[in-house]
C-alpha positions as CSV (number, residue, x, y, z in Angstrom):
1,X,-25.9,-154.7,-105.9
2,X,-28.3,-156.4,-103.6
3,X,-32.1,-155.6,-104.7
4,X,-34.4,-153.2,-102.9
5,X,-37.4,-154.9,-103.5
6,X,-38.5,-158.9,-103.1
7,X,-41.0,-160.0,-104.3
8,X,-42.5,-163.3,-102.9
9,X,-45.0,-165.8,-104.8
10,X,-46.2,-168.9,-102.9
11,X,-47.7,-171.5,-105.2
12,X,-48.8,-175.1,-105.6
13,X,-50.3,-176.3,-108.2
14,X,-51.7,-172.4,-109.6
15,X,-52.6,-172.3,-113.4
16,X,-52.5,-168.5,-112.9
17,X,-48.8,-168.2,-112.2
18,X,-47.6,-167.9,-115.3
19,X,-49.8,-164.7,-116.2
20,X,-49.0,-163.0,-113.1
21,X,-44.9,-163.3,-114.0
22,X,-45.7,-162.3,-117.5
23,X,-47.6,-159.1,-115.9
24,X,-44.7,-158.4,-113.6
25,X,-42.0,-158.7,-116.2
26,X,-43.0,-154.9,-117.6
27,X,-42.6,-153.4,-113.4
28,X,-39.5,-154.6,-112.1
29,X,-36.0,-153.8,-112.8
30,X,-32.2,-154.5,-111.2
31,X,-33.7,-153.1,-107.7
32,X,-36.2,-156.0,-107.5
33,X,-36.2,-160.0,-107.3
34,X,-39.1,-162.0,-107.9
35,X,-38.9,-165.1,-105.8
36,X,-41.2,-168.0,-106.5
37,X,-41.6,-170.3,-103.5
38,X,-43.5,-173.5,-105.3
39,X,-44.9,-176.7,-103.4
40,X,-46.3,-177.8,-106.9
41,X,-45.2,-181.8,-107.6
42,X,-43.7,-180.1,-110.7
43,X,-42.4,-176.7,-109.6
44,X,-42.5,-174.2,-112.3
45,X,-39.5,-173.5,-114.6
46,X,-38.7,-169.9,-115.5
47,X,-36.0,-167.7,-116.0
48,X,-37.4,-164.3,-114.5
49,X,-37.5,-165.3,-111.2
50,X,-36.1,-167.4,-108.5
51,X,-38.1,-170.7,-108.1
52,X,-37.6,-172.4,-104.6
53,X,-39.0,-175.8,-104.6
54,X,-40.8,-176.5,-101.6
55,X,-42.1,-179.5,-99.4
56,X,-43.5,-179.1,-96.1
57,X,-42.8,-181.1,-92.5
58,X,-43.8,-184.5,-92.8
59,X,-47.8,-184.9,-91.8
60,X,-48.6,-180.9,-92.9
61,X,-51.2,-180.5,-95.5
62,X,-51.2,-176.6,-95.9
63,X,-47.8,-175.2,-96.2
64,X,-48.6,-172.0,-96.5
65,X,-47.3,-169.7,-93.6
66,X,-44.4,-172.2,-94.3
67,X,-44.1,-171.0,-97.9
68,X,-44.6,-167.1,-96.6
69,X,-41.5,-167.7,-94.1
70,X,-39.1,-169.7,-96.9
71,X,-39.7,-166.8,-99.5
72,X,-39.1,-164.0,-96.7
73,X,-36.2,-165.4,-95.6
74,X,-34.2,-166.4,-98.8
75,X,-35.5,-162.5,-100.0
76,X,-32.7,-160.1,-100.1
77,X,-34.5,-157.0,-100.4
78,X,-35.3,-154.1,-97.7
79,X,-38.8,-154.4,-98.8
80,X,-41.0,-157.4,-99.0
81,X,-43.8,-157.8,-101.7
82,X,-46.2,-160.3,-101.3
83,X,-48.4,-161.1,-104.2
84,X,-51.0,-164.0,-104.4
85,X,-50.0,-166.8,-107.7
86,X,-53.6,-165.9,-109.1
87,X,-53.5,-161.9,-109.1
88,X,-52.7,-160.2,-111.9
89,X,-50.7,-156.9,-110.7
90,X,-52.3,-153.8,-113.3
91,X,-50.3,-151.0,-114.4
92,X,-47.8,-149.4,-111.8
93,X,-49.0,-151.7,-109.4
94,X,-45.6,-152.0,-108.0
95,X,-44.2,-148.4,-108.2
96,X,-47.5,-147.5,-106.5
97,X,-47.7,-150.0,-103.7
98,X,-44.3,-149.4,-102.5
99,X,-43.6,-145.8,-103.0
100,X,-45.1,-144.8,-99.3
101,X,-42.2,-147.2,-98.0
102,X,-39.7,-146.3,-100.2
103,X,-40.2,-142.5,-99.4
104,X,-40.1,-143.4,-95.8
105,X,-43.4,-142.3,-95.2
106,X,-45.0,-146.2,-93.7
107,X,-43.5,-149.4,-93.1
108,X,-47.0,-151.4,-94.4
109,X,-49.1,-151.2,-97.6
110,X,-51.8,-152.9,-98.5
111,X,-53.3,-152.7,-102.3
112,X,-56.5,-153.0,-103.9
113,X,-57.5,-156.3,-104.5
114,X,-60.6,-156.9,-107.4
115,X,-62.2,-159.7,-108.9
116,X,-62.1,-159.5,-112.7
117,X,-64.8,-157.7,-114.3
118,X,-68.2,-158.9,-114.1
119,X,-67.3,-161.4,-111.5
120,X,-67.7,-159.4,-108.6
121,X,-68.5,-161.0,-105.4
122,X,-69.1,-160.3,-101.9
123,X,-64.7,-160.1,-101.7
124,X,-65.0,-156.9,-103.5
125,X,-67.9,-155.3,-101.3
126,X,-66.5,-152.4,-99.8
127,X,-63.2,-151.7,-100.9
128,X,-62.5,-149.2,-102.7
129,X,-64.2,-146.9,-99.3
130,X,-62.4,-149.0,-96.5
131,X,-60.2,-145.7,-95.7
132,X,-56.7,-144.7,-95.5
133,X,-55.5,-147.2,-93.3
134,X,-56.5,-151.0,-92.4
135,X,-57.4,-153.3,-89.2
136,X,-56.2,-156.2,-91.1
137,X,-54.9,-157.7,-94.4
138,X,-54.1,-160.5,-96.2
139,X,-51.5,-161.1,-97.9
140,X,-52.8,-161.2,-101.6
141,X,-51.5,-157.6,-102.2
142,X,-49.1,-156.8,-99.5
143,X,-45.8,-155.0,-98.7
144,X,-43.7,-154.6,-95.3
145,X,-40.1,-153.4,-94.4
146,X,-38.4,-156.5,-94.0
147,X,-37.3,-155.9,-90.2
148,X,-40.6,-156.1,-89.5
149,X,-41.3,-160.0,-90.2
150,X,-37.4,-160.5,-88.1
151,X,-39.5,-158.6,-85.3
152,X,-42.4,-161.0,-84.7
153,X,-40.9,-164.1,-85.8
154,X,-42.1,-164.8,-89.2
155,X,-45.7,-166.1,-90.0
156,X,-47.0,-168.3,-87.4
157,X,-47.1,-172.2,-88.9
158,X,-49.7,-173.5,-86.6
159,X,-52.2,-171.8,-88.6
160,X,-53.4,-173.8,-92.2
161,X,-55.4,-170.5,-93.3
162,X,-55.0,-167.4,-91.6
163,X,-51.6,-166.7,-90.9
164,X,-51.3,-163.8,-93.2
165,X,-54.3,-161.8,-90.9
166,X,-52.9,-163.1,-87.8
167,X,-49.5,-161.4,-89.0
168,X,-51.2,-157.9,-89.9
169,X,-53.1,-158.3,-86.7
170,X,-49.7,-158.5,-84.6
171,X,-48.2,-155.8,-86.6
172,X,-51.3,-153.6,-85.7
173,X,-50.8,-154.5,-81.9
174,X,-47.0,-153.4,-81.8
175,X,-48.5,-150.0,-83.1
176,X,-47.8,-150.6,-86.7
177,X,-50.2,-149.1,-89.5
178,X,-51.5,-150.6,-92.7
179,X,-51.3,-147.5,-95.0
180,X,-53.9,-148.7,-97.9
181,X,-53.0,-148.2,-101.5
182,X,-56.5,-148.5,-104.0
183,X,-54.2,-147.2,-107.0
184,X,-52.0,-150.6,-106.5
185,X,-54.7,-153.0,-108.4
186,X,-54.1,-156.8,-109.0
187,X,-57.3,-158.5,-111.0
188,X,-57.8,-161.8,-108.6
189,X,-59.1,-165.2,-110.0
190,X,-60.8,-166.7,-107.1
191,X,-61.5,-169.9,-109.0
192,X,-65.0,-172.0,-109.7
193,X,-67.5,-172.3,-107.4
194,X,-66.2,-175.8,-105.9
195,X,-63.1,-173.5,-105.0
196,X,-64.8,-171.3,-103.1
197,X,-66.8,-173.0,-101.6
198,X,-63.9,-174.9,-99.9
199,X,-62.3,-171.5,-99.2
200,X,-64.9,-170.3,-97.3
201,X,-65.2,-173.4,-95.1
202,X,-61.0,-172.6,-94.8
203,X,-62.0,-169.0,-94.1
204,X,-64.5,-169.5,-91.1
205,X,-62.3,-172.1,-89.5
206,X,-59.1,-169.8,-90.0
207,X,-61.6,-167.3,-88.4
208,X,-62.3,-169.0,-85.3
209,X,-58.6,-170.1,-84.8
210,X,-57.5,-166.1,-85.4
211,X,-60.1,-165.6,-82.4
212,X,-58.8,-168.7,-80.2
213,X,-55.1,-167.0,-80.2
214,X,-56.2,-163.0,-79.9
215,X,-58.8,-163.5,-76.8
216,X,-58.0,-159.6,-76.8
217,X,-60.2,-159.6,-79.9
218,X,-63.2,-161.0,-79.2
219,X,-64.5,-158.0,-77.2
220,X,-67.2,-156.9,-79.4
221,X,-67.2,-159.6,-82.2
222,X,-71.1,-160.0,-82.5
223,X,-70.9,-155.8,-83.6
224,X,-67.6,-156.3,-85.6
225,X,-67.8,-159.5,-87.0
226,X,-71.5,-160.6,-87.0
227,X,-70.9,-163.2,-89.5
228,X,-68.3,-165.0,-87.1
229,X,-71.3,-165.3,-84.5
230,X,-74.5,-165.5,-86.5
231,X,-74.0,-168.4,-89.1
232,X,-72.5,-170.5,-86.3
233,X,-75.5,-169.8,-84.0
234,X,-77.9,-170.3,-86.7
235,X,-76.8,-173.7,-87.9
236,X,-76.7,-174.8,-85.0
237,X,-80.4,-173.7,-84.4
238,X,-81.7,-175.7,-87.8
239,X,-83.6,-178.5,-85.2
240,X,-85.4,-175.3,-84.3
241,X,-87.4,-175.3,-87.8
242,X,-89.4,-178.9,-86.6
243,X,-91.1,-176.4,-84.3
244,X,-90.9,-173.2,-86.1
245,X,-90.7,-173.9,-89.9
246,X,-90.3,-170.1,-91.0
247,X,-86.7,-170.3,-89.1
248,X,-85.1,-170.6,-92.2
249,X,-86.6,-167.7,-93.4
250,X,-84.0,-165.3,-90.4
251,X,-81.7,-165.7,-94.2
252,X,-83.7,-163.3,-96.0
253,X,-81.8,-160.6,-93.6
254,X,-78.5,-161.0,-95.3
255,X,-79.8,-161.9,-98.9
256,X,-81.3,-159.1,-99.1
257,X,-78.5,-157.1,-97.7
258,X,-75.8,-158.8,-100.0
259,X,-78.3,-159.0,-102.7
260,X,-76.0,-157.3,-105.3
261,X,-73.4,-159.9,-104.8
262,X,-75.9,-162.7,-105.6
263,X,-78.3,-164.0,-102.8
264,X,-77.4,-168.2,-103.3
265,X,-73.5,-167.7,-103.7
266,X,-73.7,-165.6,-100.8
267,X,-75.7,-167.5,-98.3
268,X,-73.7,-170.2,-99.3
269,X,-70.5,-168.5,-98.7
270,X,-72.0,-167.3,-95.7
271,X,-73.7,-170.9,-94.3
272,X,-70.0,-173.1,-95.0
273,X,-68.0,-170.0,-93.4
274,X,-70.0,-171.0,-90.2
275,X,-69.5,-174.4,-90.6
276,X,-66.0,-173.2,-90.9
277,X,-66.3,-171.6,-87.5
278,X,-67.8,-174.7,-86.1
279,X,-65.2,-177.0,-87.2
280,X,-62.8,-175.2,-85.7
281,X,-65.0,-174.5,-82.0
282,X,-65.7,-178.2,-82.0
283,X,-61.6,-179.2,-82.4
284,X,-59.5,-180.0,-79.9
């Protein structure tokens, strides 16, 4: 009997994995595969799910909408279940994320994705009142009729970070919704500071490359996505403080807004996700 529900783990290199099998082993059964798509030098050896070794074209550094497209299309199931190798799926996560699908009542769901406790961050701002249905989504936490990946041709591999929004983006402009599900929790690890501070540098210039490709989208970025416009044109305003010295000082706005997710880690975030943008403004 082929399975209902795939799951699909992309990987390289994640210490997490191993926890987040262990979690799943307890939520599926015969109806599901788990399939492990790993670009690790070692790929991970278990038995309770299907590991695909992976490595990328020649000269590609970041396989991941590579990885996304290799797991969807060895998956078998109707459903598609992506889940991020550091989340830890909670209790029912499974049952809960894809019941609207199953019961035929959306094609898209999108669960609630936390940092563990006591290690909340400006990630988890928000959330839990974002409303029944979603603009956008990555694909930490994320489940989609399969038919639906065959119909816009898979994740787009141009992108290095991004991909996963630039797929839920295309989904939402062929009139699809993304139902959200904040009783389908997974516990995300989002690593040391050194790690995020790369991803949000990733982040801004996966930003800016989402806004390159959707020109539709830029119509009223500075009100939607402020911090896509401001950090970019503030950094590149930093001569300014030779003549006005209190320029610096325009930061207090968002640390005092953000304050409860920890002014320095977020004007940090905030300062290399515009460099992000920059980056990518300034490549050719």
């Amino acid at each position: 009997m082929s399975p209902t529900l795939s799951i699909v783990i992309i990987t390289r290199d994640e210490p997490g994995l191993p926890a987040v099998l262990d979690a799943l082993a307890g939520q599926t059964d015969d109806r599901c595969e788990v399939i492990v798509v790993d670009a690790s030098a070692e790929p991970a050896a278990r038995t309770d799910a299907h590991v695909i070794p992976f490595q990328g074209p020649p000269g590609v550094r970041v396989t991941i909408p590579h990885q996304r497209n290799a797991g969807v299309r060895a998956a078998k199931g109707e459903v598609v279940v992506f889940l991020d190798a550091s989340c830890v799926p909670g209790p029912h996560w499974l049952e809960r994320l894809t019941e609207p699908i199953l019961a035929g009542r959306e094609n898209v769901t999108v669960g609630l994705t936390v940092s563990p406790p006591g290690r909340e961050g400006l990630y988890d701002e928000g959330l839990r009142n974002a409303g029944p249905y979603l603009e956008e989504a990555p694909t930490l936490n994320l489940a989609f009729r399969r038919e639906l990946f065959t119909a816009l041709g898979g994740f787009d591999e141009g992108f290095a970070y991004g991909s996963d929004v630039d797929f839920t983006w295309r989904l939402r402009d062929r009139g699809e919704r993304l139902r959200s599900v904040p009783g389908a929790v997974a516990v995300h690890d989002w690593g040391d500071a050194r790690r995020q501070a790369r991803r949000s540098f990733a982040y801004g210039a996966a930003r800016a490359r989402l806004y390159r490709k959707h020109r539709a989208r830029r119509a009223g970025l500075w009100r939607r996505e402020p911090m896509v416009v401001a950090y970019p044109l503030f950094l590149l305003g930093l001569p300014l403080t030779f003549v006005f010295p209190l320029y610096p000082l325009l930061l207090l706005v968002p640390a005092w807004r953000h304050r409860h997710a920890g002014v320095r880690r977020t004007l940090a975030d905030h300062l290399l996700y515009g460099a992000g943008v920059l980056s990518e403004l300034t490549r050719r």
